[in-house]
DRENLORO-937341 format. One record per atom (N, C-alpha, C): z, y, x; atom name. Coordinates in nm, 3 decimals. Example, Ala and Ser with C-alpha at 12.3 -4.5 7.8 and 13.67 -1.06 7.14 Angstrom:
// residues 2
ATOM      zz      yy      xx name
ATOM   0.780  -0.569   1.319    N
ATOM   0.780  -0.450   1.230   CA
ATOM   0.780  -0.330   1.320    C
ATOM   0.708  -0.225   1.285    N
ATOM   0.714  -0.106   1.367   CA
ATOM   0.787   0.003   1.290    C
//
This chain:
// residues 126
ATOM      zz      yy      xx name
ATOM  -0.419   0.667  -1.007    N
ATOM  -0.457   0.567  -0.910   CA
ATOM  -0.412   0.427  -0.954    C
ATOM  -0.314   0.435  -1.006    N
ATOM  -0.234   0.275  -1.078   CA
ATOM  -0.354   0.228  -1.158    C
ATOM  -0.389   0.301  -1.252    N
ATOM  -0.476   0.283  -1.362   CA
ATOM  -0.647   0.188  -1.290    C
ATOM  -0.652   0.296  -1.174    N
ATOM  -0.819   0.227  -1.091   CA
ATOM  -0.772   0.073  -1.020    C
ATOM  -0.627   0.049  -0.963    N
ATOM  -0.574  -0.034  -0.874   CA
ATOM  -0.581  -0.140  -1.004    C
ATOM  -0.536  -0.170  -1.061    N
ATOM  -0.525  -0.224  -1.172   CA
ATOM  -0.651  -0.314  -1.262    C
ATOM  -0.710  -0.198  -1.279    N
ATOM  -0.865  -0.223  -1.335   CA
ATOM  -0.914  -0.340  -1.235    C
ATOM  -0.914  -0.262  -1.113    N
ATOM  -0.978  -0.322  -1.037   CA
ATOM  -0.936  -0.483  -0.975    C
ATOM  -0.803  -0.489  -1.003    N
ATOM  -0.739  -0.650  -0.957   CA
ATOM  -0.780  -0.704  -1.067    C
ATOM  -0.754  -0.687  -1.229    N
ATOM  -0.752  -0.735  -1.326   CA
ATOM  -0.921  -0.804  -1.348    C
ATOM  -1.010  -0.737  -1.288    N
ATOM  -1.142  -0.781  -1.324   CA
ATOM  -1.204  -0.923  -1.188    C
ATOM  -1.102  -0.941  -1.136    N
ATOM  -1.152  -1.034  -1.023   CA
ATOM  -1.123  -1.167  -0.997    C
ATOM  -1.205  -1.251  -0.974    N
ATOM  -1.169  -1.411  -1.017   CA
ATOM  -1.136  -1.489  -0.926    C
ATOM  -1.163  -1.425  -0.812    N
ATOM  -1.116  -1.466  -0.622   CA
ATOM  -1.039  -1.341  -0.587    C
ATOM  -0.916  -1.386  -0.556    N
ATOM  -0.806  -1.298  -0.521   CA
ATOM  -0.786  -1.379  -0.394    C
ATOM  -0.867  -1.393  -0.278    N
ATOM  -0.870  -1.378  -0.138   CA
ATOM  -0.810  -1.254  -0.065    C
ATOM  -0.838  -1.262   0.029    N
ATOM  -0.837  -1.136   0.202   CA
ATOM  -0.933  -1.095   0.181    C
ATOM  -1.059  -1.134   0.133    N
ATOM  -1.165  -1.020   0.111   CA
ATOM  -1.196  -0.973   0.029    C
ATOM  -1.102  -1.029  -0.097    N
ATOM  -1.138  -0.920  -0.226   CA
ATOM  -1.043  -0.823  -0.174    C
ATOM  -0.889  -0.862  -0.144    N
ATOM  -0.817  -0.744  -0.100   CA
ATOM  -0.876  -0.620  -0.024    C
ATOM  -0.973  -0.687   0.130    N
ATOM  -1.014  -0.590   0.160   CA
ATOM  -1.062  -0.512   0.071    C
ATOM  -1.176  -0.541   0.020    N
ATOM  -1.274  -0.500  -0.064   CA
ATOM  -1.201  -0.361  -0.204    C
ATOM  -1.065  -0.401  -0.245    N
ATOM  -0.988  -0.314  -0.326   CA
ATOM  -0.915  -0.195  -0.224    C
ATOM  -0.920  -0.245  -0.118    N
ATOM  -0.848  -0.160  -0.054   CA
ATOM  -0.943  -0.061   0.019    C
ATOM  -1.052  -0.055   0.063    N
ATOM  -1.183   0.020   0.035   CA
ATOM  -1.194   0.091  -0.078    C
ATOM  -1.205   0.041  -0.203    N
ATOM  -1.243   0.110  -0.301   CA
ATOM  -1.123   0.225  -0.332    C
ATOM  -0.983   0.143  -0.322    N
ATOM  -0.880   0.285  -0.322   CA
ATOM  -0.887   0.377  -0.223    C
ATOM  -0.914   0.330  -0.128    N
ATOM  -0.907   0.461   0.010   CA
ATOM  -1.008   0.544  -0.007    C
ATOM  -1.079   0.522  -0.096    N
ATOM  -1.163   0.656  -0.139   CA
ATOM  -1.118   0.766  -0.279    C
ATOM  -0.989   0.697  -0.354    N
ATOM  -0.964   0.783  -0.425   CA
ATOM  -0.825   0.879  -0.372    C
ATOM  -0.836   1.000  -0.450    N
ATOM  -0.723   1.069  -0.367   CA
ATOM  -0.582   1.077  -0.512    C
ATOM  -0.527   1.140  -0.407    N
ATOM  -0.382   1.139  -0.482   CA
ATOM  -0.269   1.189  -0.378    C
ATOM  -0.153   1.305  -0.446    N
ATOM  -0.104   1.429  -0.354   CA
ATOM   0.043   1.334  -0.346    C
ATOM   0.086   1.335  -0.203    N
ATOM   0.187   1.269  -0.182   CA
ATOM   0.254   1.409  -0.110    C
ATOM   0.376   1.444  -0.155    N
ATOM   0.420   1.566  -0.070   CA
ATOM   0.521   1.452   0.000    C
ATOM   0.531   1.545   0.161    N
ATOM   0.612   1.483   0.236   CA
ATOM   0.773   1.522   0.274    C
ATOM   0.840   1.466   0.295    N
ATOM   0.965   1.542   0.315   CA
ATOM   1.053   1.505   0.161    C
ATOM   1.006   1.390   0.114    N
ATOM   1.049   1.343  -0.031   CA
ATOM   1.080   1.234  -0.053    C
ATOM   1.125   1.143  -0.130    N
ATOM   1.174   1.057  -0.152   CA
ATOM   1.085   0.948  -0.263    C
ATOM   0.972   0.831  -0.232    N
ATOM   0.940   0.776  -0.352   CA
ATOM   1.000   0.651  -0.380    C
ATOM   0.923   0.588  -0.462    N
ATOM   0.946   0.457  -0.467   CA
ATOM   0.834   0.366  -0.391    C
ATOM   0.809   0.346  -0.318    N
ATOM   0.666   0.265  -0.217   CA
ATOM   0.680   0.077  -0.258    C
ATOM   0.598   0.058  -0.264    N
ATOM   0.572  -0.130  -0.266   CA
ATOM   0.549  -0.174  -0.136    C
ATOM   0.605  -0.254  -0.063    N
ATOM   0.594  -0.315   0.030   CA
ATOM   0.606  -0.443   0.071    C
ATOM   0.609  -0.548   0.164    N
ATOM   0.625  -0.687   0.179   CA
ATOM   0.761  -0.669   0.165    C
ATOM   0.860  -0.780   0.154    N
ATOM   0.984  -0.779   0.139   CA
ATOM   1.050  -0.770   0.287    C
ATOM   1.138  -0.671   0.285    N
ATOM   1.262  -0.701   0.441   CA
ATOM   1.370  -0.761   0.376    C
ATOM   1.400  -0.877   0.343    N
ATOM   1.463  -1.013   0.335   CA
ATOM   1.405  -1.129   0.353    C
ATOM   1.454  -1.219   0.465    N
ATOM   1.361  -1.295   0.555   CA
ATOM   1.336  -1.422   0.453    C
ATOM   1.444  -1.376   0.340    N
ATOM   1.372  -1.574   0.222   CA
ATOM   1.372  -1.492   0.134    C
ATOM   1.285  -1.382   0.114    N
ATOM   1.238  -1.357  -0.018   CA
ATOM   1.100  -1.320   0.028    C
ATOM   0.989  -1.419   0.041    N
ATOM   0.852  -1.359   0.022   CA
ATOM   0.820  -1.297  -0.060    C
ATOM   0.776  -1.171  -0.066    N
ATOM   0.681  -1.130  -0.182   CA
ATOM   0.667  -0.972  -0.137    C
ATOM   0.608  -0.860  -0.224    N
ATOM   0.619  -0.717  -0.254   CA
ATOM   0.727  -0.687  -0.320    C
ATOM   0.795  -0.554  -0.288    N
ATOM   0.885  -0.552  -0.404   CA
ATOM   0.909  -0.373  -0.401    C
ATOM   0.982  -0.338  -0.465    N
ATOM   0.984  -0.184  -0.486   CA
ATOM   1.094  -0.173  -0.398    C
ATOM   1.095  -0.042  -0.292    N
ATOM   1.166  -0.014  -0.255   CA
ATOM   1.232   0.163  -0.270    C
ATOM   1.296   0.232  -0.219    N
ATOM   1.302   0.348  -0.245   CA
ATOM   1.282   0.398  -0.051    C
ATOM   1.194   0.483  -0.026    N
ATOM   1.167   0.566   0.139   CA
ATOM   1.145   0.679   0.128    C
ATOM   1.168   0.748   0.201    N
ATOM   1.166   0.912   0.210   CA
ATOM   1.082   0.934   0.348    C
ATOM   0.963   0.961   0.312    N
ATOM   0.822   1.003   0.360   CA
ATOM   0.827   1.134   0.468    C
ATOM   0.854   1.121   0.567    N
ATOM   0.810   1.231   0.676   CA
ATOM   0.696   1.273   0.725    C
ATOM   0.585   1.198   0.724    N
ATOM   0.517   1.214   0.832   CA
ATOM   0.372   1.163   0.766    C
ATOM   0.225   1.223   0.814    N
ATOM   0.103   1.145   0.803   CA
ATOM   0.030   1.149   0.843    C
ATOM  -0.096   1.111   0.876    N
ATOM  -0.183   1.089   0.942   CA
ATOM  -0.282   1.043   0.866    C
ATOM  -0.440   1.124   0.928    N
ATOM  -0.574   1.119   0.868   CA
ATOM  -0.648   1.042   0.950    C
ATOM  -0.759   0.912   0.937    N
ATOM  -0.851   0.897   1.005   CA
ATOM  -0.965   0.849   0.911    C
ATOM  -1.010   0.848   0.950    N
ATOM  -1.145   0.773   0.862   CA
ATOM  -1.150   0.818   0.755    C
ATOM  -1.084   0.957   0.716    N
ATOM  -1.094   1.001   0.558   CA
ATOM  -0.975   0.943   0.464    C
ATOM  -0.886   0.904   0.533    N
ATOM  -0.818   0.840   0.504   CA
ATOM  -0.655   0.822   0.518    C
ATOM  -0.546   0.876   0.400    N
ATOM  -0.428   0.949   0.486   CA
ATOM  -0.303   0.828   0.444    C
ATOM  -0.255   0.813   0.551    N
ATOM  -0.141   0.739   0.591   CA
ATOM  -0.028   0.835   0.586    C
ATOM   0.093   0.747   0.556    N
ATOM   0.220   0.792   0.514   CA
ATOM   0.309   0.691   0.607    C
ATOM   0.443   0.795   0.660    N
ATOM   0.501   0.694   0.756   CA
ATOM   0.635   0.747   0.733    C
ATOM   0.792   0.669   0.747    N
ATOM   0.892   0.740   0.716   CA
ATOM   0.993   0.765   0.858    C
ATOM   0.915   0.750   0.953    N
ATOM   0.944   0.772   1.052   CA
ATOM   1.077   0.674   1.117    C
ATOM   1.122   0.568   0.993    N
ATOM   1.239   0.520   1.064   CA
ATOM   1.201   0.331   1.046    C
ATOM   1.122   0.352   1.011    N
ATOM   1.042   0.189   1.010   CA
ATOM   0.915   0.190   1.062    C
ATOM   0.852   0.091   1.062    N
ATOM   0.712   0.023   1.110   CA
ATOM   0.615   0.029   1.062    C
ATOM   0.667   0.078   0.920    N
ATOM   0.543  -0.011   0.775   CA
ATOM   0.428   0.159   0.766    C
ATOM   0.336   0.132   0.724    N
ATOM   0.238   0.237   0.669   CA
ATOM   0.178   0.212   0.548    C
ATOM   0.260   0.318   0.444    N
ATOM   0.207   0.355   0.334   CA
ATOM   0.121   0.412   0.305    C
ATOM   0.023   0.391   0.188    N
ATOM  -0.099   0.443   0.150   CA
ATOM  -0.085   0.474   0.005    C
ATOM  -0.169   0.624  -0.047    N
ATOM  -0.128   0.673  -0.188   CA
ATOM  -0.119   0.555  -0.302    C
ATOM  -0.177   0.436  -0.249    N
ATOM  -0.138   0.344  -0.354   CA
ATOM  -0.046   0.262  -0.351    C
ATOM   0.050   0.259  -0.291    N
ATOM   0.188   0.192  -0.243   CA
ATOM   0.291   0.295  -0.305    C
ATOM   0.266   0.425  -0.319    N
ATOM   0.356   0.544  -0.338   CA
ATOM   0.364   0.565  -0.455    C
ATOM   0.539   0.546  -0.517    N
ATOM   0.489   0.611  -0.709   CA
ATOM   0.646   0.695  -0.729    C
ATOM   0.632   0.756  -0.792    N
ATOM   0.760   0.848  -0.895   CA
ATOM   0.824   0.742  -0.926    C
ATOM   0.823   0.629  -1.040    N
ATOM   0.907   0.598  -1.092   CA
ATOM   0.883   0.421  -1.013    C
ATOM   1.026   0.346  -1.039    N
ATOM   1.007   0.239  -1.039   CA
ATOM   0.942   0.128  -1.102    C
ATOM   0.941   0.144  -1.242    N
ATOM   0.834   0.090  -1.324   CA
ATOM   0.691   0.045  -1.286    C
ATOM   0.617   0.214  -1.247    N
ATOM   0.465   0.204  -1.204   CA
ATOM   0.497   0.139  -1.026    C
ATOM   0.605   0.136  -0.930    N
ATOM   0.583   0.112  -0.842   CA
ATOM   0.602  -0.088  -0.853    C
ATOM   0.683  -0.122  -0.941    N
ATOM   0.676  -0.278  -0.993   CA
ATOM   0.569  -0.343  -1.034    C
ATOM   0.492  -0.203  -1.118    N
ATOM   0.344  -0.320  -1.158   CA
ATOM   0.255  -0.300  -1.046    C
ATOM   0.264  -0.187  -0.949    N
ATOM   0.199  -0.197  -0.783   CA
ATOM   0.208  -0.319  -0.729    C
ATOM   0.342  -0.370  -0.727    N
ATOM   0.391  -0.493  -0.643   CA
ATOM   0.331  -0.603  -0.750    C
ATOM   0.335  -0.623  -0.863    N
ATOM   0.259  -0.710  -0.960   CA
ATOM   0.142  -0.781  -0.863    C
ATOM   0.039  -0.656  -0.891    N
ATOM  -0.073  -0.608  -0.888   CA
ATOM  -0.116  -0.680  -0.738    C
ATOM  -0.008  -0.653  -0.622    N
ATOM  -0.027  -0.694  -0.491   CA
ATOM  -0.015  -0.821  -0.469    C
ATOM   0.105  -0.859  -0.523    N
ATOM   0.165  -1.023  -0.563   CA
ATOM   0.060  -1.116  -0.623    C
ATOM  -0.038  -1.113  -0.692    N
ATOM  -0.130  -1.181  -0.754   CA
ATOM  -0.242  -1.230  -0.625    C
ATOM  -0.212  -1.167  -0.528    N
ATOM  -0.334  -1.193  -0.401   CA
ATOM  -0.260  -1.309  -0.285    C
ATOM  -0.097  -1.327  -0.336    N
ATOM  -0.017  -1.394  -0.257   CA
ATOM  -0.036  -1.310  -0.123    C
ATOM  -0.027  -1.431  -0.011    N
ATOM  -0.018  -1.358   0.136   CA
ATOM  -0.180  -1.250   0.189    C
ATOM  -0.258  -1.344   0.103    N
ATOM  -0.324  -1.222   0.148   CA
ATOM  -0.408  -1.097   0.094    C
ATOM  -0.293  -1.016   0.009    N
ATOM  -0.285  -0.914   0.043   CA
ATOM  -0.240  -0.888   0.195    C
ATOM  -0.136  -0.891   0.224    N
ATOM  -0.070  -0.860   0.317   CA
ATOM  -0.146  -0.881   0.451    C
ATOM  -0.218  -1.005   0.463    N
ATOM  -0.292  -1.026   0.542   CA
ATOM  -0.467  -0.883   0.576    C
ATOM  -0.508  -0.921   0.433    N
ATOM  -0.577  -0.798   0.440   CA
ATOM  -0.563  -0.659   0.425    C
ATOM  -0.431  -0.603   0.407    N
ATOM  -0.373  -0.503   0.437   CA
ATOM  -0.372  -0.475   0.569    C
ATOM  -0.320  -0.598   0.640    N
ATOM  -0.319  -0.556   0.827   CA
ATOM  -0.463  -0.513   0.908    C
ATOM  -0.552  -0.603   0.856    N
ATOM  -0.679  -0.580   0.887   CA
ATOM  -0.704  -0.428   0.889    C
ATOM  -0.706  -0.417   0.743    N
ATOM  -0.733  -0.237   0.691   CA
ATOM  -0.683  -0.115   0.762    C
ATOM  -0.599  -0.170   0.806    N
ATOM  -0.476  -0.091   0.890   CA
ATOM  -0.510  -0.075   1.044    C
ATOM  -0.562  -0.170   1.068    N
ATOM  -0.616  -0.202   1.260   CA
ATOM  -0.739  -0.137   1.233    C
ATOM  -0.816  -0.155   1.135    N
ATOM  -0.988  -0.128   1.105   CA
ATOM  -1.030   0.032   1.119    C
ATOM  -0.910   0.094   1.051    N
ATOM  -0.864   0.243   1.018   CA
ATOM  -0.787   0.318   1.165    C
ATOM  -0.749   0.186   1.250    N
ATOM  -0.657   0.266   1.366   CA
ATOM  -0.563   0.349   1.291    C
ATOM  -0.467   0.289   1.171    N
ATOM  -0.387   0.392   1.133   CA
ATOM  -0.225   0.319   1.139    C
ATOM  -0.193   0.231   1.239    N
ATOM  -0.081   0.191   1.268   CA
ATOM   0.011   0.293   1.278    C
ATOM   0.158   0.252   1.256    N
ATOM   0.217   0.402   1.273   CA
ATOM   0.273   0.388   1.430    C
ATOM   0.245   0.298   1.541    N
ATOM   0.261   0.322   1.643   CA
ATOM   0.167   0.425   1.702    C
ATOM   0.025   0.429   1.635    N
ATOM  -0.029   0.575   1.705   CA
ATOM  -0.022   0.679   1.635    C
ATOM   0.097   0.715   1.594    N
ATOM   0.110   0.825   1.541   CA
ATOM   0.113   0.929   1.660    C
//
């Protein structure tokens, strides 16, 4: 999945909210096995209030949820909702994730929320 996420930022010359959407569509159709009850490395916005950006974190995955064909990951002790492309084994591939996200500035993040409301896959309705 790194490999398609990748391809796919690297070939684009408007790194808007709607190319984001637009990548984030194209990944939610590829799959990839996240077992739960484990520990990865996930990319996320930063929780340090003066450090904007993505950054690698380490979460241990409880919980998920399907809609739209589409499976969400939640760790049951935060807010945030992970998707198989936020999720990696090592820190390395989860750094060039955050790269990869970081190049869209805020909005990724912005069109991440969208994707997220669009999908009804907040982890408040879990």
């Amino acid at each position: 999945m790194l490999k398609e996420f990748k391809r796919l930022v690297v070939g684009l010359t408007v790194k808007d909210e709607g190319a984001a959407l637009d990548v984030l569509e194209t990944l939610s159709k590829l799959s990839k096995t996240v077992e739960l009850d484990k520990t990865y490395w996930v990319s996320e916005w930063s929780w340090t209030p003066i450090s904007d950006g993505i950054y690698s974190y380490e979460e241990h995955l409880r919980n998920s949820k399907v809609n739209n064909n589409i499976t969400a990951y939640y760790t049951d002790k935060n807010y945030r909702t992970y998707f198989p492309w936020d999720i990696y084994e090592t820190k390395e591939e989860c750094d060039l994730a955050c790269k990869l996200k970081n190049s869209f500035g805020y909005d990724w993040d912005i069109g991440l929320g969208k994707f997220i409301r669009m999908n009804d896959l907040s982890v408040k309705q879990i």
